[in-house]
N, CA, C and O atoms as a GROMACS GRO file, in nm:
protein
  464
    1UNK      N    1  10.654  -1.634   3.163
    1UNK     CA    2  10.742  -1.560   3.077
    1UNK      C    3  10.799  -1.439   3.150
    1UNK      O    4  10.911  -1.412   3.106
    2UNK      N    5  10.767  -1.374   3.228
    2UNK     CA    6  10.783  -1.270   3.328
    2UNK      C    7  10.907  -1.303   3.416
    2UNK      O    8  10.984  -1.223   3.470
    3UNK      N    9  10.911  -1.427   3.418
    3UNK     CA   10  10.988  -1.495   3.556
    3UNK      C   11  11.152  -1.448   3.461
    3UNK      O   12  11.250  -1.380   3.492
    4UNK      N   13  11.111  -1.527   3.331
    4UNK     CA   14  11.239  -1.546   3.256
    4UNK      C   15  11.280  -1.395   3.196
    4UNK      O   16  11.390  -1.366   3.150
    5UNK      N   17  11.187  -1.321   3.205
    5UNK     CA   18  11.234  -1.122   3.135
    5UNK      C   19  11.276  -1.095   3.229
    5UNK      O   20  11.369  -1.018   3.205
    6UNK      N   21  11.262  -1.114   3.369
    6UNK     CA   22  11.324  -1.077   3.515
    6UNK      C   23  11.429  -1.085   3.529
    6UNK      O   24  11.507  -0.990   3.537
    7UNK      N   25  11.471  -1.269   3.540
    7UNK     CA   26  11.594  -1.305   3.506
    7UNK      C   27  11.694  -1.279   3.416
    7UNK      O   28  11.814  -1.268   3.443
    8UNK      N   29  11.633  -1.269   3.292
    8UNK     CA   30  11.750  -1.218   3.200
    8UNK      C   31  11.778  -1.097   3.246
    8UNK      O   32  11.876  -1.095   3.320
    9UNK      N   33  11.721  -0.990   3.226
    9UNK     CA   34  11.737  -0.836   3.256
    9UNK      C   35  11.809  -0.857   3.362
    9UNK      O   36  11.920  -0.808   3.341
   10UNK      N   37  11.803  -0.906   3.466
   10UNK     CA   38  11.884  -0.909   3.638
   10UNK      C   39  12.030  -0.905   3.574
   10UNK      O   40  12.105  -0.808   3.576
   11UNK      N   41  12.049  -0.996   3.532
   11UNK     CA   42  12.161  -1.108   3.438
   11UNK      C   43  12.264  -0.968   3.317
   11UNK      O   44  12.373  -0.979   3.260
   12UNK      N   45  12.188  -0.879   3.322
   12UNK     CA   46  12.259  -0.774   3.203
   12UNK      C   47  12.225  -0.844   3.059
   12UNK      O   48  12.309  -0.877   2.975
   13UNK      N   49  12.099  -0.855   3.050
   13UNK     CA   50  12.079  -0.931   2.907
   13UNK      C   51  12.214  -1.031   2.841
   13UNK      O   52  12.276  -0.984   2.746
   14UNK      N   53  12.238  -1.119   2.878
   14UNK     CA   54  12.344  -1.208   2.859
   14UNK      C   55  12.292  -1.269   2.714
   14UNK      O   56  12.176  -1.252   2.677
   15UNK      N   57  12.376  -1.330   2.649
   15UNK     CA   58  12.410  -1.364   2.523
   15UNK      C   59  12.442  -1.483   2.480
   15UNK      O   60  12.544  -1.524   2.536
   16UNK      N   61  12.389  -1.566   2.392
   16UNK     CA   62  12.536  -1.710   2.373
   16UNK      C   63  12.495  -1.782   2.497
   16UNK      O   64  12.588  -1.830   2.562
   17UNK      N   65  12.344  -1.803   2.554
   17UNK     CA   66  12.361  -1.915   2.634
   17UNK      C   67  12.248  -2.011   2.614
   17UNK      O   68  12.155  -1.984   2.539
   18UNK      N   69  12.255  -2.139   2.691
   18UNK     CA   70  12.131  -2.193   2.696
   18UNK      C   71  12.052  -2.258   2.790
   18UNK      O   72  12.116  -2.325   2.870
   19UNK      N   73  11.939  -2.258   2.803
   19UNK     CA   74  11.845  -2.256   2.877
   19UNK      C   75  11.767  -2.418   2.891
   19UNK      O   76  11.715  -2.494   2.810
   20UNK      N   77  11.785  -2.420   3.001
   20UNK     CA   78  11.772  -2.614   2.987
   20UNK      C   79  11.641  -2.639   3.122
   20UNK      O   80  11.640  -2.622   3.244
   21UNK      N   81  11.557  -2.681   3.034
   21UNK     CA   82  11.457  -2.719   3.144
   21UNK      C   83  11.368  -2.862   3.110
   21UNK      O   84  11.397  -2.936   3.016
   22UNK      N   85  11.240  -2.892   3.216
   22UNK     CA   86  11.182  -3.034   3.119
   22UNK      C   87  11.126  -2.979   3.036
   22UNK      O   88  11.151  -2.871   2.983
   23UNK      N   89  11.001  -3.092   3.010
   23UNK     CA   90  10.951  -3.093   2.888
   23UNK      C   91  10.799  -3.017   2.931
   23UNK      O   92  10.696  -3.042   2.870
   24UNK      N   93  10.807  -2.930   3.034
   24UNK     CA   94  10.654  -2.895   3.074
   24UNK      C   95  10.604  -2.788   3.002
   24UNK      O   96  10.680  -2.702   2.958
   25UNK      N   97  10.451  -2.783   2.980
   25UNK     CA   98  10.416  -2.703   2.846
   25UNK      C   99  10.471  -2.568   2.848
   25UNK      O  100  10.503  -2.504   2.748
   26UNK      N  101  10.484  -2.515   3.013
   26UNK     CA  102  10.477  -2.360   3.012
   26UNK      C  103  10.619  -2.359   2.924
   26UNK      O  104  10.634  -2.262   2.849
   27UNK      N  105  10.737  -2.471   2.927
   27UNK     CA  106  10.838  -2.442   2.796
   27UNK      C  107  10.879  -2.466   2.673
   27UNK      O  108  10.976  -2.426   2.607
   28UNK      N  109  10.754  -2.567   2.645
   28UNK     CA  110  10.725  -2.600   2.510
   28UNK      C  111  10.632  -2.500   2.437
   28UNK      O  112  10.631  -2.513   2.315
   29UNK      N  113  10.541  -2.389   2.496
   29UNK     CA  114  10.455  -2.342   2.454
   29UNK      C  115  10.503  -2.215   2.334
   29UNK      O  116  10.591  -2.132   2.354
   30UNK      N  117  10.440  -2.224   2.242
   30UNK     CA  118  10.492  -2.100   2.149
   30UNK      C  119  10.533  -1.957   2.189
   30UNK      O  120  10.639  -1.903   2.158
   31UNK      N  121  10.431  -1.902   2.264
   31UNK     CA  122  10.526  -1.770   2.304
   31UNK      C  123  10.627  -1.810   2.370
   31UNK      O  124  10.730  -1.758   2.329
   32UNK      N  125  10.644  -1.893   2.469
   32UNK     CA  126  10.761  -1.913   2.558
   32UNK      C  127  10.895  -1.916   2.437
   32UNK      O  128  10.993  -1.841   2.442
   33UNK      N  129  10.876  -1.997   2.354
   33UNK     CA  130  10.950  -2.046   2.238
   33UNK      C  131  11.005  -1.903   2.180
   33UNK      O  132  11.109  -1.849   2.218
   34UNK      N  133  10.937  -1.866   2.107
   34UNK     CA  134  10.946  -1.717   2.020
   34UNK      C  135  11.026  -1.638   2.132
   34UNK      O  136  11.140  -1.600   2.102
   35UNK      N  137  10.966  -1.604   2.290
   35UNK     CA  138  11.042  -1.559   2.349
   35UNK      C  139  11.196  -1.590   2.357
   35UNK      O  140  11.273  -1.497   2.331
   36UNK      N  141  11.235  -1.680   2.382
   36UNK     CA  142  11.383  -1.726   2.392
   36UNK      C  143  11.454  -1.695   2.259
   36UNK      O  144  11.572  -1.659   2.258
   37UNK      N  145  11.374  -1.709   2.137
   37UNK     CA  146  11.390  -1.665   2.010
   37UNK      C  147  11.448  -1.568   1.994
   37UNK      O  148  11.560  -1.553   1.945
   38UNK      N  149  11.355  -1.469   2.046
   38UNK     CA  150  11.359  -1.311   2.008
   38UNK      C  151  11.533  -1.263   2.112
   38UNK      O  152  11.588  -1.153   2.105
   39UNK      N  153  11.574  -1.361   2.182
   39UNK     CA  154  11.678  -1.327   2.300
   39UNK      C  155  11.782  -1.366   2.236
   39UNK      O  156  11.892  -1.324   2.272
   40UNK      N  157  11.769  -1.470   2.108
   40UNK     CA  158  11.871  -1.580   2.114
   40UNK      C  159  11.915  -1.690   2.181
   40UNK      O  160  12.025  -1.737   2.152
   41UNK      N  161  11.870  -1.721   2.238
   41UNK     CA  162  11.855  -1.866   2.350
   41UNK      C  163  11.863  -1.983   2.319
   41UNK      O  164  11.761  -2.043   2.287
   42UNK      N  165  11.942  -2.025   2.321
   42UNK     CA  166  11.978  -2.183   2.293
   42UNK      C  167  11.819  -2.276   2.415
   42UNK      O  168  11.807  -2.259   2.536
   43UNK      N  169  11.738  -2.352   2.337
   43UNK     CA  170  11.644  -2.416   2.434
   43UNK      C  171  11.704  -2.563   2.457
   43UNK      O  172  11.751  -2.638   2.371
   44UNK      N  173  11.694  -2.579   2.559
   44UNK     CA  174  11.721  -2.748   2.589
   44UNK      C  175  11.656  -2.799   2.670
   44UNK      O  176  11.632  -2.737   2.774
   45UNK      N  177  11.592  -2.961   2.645
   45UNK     CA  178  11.550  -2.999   2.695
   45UNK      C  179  11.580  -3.119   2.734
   45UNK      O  180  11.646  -3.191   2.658
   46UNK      N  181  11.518  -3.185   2.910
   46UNK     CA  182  11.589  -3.320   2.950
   46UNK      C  183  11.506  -3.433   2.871
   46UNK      O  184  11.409  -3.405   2.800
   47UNK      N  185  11.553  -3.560   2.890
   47UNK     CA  186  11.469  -3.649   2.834
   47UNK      C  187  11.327  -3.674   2.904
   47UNK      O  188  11.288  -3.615   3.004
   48UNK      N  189  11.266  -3.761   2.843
   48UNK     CA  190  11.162  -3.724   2.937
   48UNK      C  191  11.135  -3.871   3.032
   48UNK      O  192  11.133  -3.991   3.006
   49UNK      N  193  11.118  -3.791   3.151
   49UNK     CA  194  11.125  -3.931   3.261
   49UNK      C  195  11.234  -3.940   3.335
   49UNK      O  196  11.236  -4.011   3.436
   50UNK      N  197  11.356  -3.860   3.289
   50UNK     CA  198  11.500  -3.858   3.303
   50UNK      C  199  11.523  -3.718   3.376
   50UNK      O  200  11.526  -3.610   3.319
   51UNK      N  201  11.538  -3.740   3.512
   51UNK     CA  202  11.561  -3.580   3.584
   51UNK      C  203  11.684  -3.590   3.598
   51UNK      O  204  11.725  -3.524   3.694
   52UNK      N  205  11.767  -3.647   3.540
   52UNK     CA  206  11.897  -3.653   3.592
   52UNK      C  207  11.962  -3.549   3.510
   52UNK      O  208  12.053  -3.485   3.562
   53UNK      N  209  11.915  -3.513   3.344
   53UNK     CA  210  11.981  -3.458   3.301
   53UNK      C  211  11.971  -3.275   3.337
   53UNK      O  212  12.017  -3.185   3.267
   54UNK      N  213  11.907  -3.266   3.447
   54UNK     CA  214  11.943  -3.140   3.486
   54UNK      C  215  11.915  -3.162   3.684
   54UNK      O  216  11.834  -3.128   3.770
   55UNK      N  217  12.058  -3.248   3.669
   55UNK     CA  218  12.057  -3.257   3.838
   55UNK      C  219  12.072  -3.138   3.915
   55UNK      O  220  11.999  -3.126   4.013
   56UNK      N  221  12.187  -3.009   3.878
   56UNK     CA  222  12.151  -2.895   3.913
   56UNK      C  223  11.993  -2.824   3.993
   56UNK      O  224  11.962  -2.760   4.093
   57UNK      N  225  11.943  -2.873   3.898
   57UNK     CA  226  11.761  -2.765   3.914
   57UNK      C  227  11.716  -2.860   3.998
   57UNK      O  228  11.637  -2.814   4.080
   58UNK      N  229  11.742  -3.022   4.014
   58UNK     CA  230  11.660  -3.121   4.092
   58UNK      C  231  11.744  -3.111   4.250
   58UNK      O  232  11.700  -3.141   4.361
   59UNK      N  233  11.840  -3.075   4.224
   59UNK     CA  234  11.898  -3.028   4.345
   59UNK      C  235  11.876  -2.927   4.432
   59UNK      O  236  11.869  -2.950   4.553
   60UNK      N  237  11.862  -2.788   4.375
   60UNK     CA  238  11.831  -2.701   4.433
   60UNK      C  239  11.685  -2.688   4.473
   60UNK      O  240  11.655  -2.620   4.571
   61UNK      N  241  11.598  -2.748   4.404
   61UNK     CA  242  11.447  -2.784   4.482
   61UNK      C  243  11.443  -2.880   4.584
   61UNK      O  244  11.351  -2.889   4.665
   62UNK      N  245  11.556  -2.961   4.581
   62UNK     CA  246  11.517  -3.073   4.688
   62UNK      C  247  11.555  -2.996   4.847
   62UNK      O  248  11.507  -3.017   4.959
   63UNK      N  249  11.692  -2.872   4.785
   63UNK     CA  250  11.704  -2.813   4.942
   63UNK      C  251  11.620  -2.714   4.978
   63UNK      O  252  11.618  -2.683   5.097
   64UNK      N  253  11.533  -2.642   4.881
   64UNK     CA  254  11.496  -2.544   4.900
   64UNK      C  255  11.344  -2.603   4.977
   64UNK      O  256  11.286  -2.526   5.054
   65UNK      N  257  11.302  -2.710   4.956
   65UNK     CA  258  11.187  -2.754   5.023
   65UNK      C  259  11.264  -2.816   5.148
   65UNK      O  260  11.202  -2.777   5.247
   66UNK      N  261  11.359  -2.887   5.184
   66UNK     CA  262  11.462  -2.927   5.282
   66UNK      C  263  11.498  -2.823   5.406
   66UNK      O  264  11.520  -2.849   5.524
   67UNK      N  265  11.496  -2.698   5.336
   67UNK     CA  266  11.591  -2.585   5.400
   67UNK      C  267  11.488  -2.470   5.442
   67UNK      O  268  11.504  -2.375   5.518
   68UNK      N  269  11.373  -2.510   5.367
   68UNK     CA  270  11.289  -2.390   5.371
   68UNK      C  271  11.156  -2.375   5.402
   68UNK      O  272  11.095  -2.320   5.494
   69UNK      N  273  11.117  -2.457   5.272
   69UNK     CA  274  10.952  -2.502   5.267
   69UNK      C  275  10.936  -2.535   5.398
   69UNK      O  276  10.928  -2.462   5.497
   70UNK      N  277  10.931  -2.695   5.383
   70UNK     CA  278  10.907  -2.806   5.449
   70UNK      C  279  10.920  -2.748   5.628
   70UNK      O  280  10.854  -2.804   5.716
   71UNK      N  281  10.992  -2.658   5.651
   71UNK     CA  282  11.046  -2.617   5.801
   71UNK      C  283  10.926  -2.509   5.838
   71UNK      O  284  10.930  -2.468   5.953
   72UNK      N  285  10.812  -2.455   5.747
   72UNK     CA  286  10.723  -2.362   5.812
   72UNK      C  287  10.588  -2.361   5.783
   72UNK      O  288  10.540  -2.472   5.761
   73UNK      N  289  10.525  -2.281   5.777
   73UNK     CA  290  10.342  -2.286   5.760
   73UNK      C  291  10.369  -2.142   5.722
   73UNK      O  292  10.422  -2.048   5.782
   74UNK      N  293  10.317  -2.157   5.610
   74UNK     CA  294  10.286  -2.034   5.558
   74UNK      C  295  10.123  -1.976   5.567
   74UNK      O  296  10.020  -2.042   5.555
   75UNK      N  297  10.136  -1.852   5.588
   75UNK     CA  298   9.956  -1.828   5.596
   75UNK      C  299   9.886  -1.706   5.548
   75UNK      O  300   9.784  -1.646   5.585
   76UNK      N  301   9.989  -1.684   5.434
   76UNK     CA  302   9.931  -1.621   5.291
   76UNK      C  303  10.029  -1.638   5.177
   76UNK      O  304  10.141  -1.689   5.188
   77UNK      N  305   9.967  -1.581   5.046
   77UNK     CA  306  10.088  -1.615   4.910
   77UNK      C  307  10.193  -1.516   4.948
   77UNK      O  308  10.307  -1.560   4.935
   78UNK      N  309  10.186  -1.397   4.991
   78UNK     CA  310  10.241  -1.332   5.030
   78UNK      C  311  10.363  -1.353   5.150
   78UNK      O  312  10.476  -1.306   5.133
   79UNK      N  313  10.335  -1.411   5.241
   79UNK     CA  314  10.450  -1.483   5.307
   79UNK      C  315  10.491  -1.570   5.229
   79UNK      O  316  10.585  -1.500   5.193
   80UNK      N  317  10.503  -1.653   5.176
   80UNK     CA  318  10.524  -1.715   5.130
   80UNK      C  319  10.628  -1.666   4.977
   80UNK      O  320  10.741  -1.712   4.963
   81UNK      N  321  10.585  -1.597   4.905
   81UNK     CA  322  10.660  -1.524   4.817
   81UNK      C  323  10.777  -1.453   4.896
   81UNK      O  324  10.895  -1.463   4.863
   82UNK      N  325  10.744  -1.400   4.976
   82UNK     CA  326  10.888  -1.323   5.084
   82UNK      C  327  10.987  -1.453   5.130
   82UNK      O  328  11.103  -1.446   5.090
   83UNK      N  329  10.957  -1.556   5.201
   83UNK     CA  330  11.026  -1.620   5.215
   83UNK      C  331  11.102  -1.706   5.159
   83UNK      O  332  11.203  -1.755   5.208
   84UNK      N  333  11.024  -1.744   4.980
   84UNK     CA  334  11.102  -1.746   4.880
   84UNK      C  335  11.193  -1.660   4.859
   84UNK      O  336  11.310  -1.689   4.881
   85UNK      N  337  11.156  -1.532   4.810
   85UNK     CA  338  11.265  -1.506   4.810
   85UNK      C  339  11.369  -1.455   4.920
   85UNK      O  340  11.463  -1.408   4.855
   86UNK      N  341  11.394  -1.443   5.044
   86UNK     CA  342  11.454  -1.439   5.153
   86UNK      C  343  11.533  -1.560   5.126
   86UNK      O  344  11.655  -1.550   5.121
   87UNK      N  345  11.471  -1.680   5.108
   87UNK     CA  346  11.581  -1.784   5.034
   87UNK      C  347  11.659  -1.779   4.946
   87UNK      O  348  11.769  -1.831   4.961
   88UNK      N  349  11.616  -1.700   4.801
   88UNK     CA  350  11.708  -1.753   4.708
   88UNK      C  351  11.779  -1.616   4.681
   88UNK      O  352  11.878  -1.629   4.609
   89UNK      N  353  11.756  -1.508   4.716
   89UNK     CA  354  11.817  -1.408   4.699
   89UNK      C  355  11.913  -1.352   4.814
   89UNK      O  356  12.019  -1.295   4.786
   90UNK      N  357  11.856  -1.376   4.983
   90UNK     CA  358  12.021  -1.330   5.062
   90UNK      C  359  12.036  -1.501   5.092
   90UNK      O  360  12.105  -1.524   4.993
   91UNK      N  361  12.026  -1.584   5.133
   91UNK     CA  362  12.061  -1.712   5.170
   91UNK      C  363  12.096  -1.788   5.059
   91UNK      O  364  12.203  -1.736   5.028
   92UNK      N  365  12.081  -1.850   5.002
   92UNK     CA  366  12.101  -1.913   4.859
   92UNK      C  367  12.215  -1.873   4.783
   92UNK      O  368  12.317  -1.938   4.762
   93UNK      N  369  12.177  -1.730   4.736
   93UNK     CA  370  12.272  -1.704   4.566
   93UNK      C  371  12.374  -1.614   4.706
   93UNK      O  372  12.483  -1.576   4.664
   94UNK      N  373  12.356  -1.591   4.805
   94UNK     CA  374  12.470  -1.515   4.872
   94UNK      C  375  12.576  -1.545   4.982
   94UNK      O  376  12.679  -1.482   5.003
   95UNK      N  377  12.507  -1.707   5.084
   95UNK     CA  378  12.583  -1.707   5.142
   95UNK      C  379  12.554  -1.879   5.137
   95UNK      O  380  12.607  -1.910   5.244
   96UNK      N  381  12.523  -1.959   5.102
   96UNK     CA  382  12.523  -2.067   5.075
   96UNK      C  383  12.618  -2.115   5.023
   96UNK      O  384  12.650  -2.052   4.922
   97UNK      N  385  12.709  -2.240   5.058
   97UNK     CA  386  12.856  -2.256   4.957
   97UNK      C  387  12.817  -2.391   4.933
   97UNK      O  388  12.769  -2.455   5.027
   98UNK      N  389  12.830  -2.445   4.818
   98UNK     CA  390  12.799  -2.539   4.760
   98UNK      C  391  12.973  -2.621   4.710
   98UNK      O  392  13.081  -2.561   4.707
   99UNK      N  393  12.954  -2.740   4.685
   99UNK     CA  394  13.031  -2.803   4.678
   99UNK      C  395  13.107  -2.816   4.509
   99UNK      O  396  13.223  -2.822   4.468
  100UNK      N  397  12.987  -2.814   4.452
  100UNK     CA  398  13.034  -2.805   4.300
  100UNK      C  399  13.075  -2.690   4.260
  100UNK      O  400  13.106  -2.698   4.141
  101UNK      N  401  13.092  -2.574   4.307
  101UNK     CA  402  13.146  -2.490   4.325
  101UNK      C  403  13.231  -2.441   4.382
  101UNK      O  404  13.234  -2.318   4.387
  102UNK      N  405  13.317  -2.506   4.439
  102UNK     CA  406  13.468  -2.500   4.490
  102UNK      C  407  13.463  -2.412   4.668
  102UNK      O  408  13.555  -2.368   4.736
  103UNK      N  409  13.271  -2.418   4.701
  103UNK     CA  410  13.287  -2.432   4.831
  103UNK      C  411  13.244  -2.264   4.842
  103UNK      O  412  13.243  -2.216   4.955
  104UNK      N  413  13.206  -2.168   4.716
  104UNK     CA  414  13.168  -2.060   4.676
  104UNK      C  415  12.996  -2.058   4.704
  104UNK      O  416  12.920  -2.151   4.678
  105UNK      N  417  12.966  -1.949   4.754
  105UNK     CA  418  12.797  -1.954   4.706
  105UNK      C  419  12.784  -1.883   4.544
  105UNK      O  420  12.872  -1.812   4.497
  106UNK      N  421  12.691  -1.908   4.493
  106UNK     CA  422  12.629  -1.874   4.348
  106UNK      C  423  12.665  -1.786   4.292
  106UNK      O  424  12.692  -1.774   4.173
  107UNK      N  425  12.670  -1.650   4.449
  107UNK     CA  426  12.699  -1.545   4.346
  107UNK      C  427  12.815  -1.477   4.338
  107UNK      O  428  12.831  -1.379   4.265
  108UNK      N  429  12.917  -1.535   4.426
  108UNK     CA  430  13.080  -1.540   4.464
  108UNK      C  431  13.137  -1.610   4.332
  108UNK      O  432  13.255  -1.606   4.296
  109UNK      N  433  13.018  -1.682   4.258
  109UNK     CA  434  13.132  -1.786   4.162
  109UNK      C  435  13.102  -1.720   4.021
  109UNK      O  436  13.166  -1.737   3.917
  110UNK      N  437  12.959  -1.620   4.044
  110UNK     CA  438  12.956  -1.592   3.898
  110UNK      C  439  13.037  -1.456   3.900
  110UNK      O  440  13.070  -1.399   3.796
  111UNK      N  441  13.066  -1.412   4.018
  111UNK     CA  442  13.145  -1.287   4.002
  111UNK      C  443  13.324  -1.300   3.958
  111UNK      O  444  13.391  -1.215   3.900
  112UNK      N  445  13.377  -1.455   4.017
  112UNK     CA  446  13.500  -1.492   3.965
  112UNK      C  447  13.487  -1.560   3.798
  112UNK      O  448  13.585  -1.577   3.726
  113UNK      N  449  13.372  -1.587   3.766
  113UNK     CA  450  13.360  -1.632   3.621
  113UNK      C  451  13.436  -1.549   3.549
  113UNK      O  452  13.542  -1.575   3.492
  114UNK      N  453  13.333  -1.377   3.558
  114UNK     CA  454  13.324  -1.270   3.493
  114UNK      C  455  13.465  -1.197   3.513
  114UNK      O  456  13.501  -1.102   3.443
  115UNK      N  457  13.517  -1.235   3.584
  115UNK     CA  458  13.669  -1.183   3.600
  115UNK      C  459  13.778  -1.209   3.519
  115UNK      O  460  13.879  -1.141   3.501
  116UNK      N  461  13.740  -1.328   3.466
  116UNK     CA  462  13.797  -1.413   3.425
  116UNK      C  463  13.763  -1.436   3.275
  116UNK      O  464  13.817  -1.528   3.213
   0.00000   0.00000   0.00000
């Protein structure tokens, strides 16, 4: 639940959206629930067995173990947490350009959203 108060707050408490993940307990679970509640959060969930319906999220894990994981030895949680995020915060959401995105990284496209 921490992960998702992080995120929103980062985000400027955003409004009117929804939140799409599987069916795993940590987002079926009641506080998790009530939490999104208390935000307004549209919850969604994929079918189950069916990762397709959030190819997005199955995508970005397949590079992030591709691009990241998979390429080192980590030899504490602590490295390991840094190099997460060293991934998804300057490499990833900043200079990574993705295709479904008109060739923009993440955070080039949410800044032309908001312009707009």
């Amino acid at each position: 639940m921490s992960t998702f108060n992080n995120a929103y707050n980062k985000r400027n408490s955003p409004t009117g959206f929804m939140f799409h993940t599987d069916r795993g307990t940590q987002y079926t679970a009641v506080p998790f629930r009530k939490l999104l509640d208390k935000f307004n959060v549209v919850q969604s969930f994929s079918k189950k067995g069916y990762p397709f319906d959030n190819a997005c999220c199955e995508s970005f894990f397949k590079y992030l173990k591709k691009e990241e994981c998979n390429r080192k030895n980590y030899h504490s949680i602590r490295e390991l947490k840094l190099s997460l995020f060293e991934y998804i915060e300057v490499f990833y959401n900043l200079k990574r350009s993705h295709y479904s995105l008109g060739l923009m990284a993440s955070n080039e496209k949410e800044l032309v959203f908001y312009e707009h």
